[in-house]
N, C-alpha and C positions, 0 to 999 in steps of 0.2 A: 598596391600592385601596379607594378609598369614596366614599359615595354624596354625604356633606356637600359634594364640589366640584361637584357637579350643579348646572348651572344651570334655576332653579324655572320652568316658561311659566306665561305667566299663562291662570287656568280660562277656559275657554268657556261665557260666555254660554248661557241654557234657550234662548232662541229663535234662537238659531244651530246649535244641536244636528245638527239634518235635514240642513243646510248640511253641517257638519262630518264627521258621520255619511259621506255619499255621497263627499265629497272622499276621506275615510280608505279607503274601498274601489278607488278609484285609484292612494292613494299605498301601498297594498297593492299592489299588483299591477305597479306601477313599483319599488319597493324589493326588490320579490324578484326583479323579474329583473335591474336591477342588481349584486343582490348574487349572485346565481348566476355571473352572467359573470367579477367579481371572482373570486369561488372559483373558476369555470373557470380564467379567466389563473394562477391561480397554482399549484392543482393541474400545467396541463399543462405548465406553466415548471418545477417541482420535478421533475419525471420526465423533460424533456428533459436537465436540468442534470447530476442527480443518476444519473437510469439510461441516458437514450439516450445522450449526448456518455461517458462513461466506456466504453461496451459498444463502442460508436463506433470506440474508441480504443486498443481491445484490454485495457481495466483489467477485472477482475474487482469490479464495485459499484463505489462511490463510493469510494478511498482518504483516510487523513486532510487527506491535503497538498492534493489534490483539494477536501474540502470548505474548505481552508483558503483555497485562491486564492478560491473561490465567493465567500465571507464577506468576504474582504478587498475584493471589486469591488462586493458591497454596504456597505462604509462607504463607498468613493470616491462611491457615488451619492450615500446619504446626506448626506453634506458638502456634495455639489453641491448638494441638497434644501432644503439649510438659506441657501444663497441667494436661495431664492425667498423671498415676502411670508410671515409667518408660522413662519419656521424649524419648520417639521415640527410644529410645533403641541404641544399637551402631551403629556407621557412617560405609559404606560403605569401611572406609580406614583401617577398624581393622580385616577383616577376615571372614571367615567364623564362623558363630557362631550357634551351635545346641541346647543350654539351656536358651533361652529366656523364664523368667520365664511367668506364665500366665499372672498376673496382668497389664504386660505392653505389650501381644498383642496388645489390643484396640489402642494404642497410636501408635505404631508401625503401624502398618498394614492402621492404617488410612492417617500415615504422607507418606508411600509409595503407596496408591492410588491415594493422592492428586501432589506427585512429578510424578510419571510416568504419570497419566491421563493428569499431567498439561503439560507434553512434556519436561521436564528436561531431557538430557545426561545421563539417567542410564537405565541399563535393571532391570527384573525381577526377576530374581535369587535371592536374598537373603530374599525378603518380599513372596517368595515362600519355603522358607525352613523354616521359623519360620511357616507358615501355617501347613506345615508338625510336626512340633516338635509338635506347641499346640496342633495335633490329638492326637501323641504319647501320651504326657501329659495326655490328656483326656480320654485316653484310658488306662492312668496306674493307676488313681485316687485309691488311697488307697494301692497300692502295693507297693513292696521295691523299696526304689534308685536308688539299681543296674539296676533292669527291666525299669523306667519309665525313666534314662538316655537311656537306650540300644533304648527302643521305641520311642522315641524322635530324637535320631540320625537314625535312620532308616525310620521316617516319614521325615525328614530332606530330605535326600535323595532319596525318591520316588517320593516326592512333586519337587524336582528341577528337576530329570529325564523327568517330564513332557514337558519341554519346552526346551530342545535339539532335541528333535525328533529323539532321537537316544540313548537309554537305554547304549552303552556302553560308551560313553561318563562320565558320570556321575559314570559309574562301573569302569573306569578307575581312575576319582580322587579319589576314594574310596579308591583305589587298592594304590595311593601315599597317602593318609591319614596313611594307614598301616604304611608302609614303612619307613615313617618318624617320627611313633609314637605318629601319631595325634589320631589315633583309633584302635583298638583291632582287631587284627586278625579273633576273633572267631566271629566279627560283619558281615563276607564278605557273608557268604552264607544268611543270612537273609535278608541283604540288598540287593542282587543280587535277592533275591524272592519276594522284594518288586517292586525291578526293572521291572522285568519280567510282576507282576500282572498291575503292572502303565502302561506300553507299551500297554497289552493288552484293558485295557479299554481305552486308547487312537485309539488304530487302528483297536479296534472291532472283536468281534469272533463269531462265525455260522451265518453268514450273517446279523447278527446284528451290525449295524454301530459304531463307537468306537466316541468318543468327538472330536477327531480329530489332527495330529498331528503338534504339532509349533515347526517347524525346522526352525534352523538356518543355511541357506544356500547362499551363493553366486552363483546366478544366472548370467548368459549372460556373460560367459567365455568360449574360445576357448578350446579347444580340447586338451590334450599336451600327444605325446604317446611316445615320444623319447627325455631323456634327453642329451641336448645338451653342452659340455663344455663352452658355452660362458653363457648359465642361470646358470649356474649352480654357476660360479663366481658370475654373476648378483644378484644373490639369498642372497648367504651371506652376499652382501653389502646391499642389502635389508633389512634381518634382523637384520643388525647392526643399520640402520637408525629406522624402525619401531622398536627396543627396547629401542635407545634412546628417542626417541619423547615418550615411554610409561612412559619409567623414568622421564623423564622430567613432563609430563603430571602430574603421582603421587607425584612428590615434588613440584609441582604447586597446586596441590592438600591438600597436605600436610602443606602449605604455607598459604592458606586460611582457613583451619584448624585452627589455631594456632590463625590465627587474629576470626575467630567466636567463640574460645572458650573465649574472651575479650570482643568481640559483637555478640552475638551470632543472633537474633534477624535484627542488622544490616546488617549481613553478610550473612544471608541468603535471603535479599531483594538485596543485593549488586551481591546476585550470580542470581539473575531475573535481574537484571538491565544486567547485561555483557551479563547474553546470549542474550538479548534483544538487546543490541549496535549490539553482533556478526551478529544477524539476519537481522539487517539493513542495512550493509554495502553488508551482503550477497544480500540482494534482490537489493539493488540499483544500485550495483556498477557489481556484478555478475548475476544477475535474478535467485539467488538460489533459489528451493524449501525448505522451512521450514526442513522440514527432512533431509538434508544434516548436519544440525546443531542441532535439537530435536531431541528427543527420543535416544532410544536406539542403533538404527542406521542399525537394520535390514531391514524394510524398504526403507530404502535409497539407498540403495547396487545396484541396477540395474540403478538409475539415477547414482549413483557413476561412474562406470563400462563405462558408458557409454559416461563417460567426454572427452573430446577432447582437452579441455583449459588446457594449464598449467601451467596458471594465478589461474585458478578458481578450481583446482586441492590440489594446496598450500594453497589458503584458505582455501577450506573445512577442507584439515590436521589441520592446523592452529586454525580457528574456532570450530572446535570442539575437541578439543585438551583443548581450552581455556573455550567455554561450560561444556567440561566433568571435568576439575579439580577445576573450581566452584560450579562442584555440587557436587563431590566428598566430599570438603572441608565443601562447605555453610551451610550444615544441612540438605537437602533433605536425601531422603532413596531410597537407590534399589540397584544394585550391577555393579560391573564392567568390568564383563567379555563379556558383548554384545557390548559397547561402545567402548572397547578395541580391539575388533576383526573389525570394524569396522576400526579405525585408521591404522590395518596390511593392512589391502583391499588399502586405501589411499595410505599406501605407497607402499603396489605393483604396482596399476597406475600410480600414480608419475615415479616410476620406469620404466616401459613401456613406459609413453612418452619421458622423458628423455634416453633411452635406446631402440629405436622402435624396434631393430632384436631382443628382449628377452621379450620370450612367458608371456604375464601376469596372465595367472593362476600360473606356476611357484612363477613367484614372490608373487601373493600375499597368494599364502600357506604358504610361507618361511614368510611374513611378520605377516599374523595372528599368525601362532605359535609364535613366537618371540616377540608379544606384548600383547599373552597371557602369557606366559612365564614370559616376566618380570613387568607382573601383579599380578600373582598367586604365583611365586614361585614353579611350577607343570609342570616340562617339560614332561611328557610322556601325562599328560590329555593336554597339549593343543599342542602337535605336532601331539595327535589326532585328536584334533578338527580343525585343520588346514588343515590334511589328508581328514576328512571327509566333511569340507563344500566346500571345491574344489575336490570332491570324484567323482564328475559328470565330470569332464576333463582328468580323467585317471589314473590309478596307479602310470605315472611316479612322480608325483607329491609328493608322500610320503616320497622321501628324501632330499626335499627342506623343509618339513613342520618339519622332525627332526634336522637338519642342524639350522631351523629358531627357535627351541625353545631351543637347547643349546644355542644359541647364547645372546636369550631372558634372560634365568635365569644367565649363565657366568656375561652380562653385568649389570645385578639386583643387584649381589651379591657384584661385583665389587665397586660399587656406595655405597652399605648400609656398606661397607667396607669403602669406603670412608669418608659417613657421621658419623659414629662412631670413628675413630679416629678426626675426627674434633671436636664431640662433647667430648672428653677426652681433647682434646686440650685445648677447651676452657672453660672445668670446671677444668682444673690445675690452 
């Protein structure tokens, strides 16, 4: 995932500012509740699926075979999805993308309810930013270019603001879009006003309740107020392991890519079948919960945290490592920065029980950042987000989660350094 496939809007005009300004406080306040509802449907679809219909049916949780039918009735969507205009639009491994045109929402948006409802390894993020763009869109119908790209990338991003539970998160990758020349300068104050109005109808204003906010957080970590030289080493080695296993994860990822664009159709029943093996071995051989290896992997984070095994520690990295770079690849839709932060958590306990004197929130700030990092290509937005979902253990924590996302993009760049000259190699 990166930012170079970003399509650039063009700036906004100084004296259209005021104009843009006020629109962006609508399309704030349209993109979040959009995107709330989004997360409702699939939230209360994942708990019918997965808890009510099994409890239903006298099954004690969701069994393998159980999540395996789920998965297999989300490729039959999927496939269907791909007859619409737009075949589902681009995979998960190509970026962020703000110009999905209208005609291939439908197709889009329906093949990432059917991959996330069905319990695929991917978060929400990217079928919440085309939500956002198509408002943009819909709200620029008949206007110039310039305005209904600028609208579109600012629905973009009030719509994903939604579901960090934390407005500066999302003002930060914004702030690297800049930087790098993925988007226009003069786009920062509109979207920061988008930001603003999206937060507020998620957390409600004059006593009026707001929809409600979906943070991503890492729960049932210790406390850390003093950094210690012995984490502090511990840390880097963290985020050296949690960048590789990211890497690795995206040219595993990338690997199965390559074979679905040959079978496409095949390969994305092939990526229901593996995560289907993954979840069996997990339940038989470990008594995993489903969710250690589905979904996004927010949910999962407090049984994670909570592992003691570290047999059953490795698998989880393992398995959903192998889960997430099949879907990545397979053809599902959704994005991969929940899954990925998910994987740093893993290796910060891995770390901790391999390492029992070394504090494991430490480690797993250093390792989220670090496996956002060499996901995104965005060290300053995810040693943010590394700061802030272990933000509840203490400040000290903040220069493990920056430490962990140089470490993340160094070893990214490293590797895509590597596979380019490989590929020159062997087109001589």
């Amino acid at each position: 995932m990166s930012t170079e496939t970003s399509t650039t809007p063009t700036a906004v005009a100084p004296q259209q500012l005021m104009t843009v300004l006020m629109a962006s406080v609508l399309m704030g306040i349209l993109s979040a509740i959009v995107a709330s509802l989004f997360l409702l449907v699939v939230e209360k679809s994942q708990e019918f699926l997965y808890h009510d219909m099994p409890h239903a049916m006298g099954l004690e949780g969701a069994p393998w075979w159980w999540a395996g039918i789920i998965l297999g009735i989300a490729a039959v969507i999927v496939v269907f999805a791909r007859t619409l205009p737009g075949n589902t639009g681009k995979g998960p491994l190509t970026g962020f993308h703000f110009d999905t045109p209208l005609k291939f929402v439908p197709a889009v948006i329906l093949a990432a309810l059917a991959s996330l409802i069905g319990g695929v390894a991917l978060g929400p993020e990217a079928p919440l930013i085309v939500l956002g763009t198509t408002l943009g869109a819909l709200f620029t119908i008949g206007k110039p270019e310039n305005s209904r790209k600028a609208m579109m990338f600012i629905g973009g991003a009030a719509a994903i603001g939604a579901v960090f539970g934390n407005p500066f998160i999302t003002g930060f990758m914004i702030l690297e879009f800049a930087a790098l020349g993925a988007a226009p300068a003069a786009l920062l104050l509109p979207v920061f006003t988008a930001l603003a109005s999206s937060y507020i109808v998620s957390i409600g204003i004059w006593q009026i309740p707001g929809l409600g906010v979906h943070s991503l957080t890492v729960p049932g970590l210790p406390a850390y107020a003093s950094i210690q030289a012995g984490d502090l080493l511990a840390g880097l080695l963290i985020a050296l392991v949690a960048a590789v296993v990211a890497v690795l994860t995206r040219k595993g990822g990338l690997g199965v890519d390559r074979i679905a664009k040959k079978w496409p159709t095949l390969m994305l029943f092939g990526a229901a079948l593996i995560t289907t093996i993954v979840l069996l071995v997990g339940e038989t051989v470990f008594h995993l919960n489903p969710n250690q290896i589905l979904f996004s992997g927010n949910d999962g984070m407090p049984e994670l945290i909570a592992q003691t095994s570290l047999a059953a520690v490795i698998f989880i990295l393992t398995g959903k490592s192998i889960a997430f770079a099949a879907a990545l690849g397979g053809g599902f839709r959704g994005g991969p920065i929940f899954p990925a932060t998910f994987l740093g958590v893993a290796v910060g306990v891995l770390g901790s029980l391999l390492l029992p004197d070394a504090n494991v929130s430490a480690l797993a700030a250093a390792g989220i950042a670090a496996s956002a990092a060499a996901f995104t290509k965005l060290p300053a937005t995810s040693a943010l987000l590394g700061a802030l979902l272990i933000a509840g253990t203490g400040a000290a924590i903040a220069p493990f989660a920056i430490f962990g996302a140089v470490i993340g993009l160094l070893t990214r760049l490293l590797t895509d350094r590597r596979s380019e000259r490989a590929t020159v190699q062997l087109d001589a």
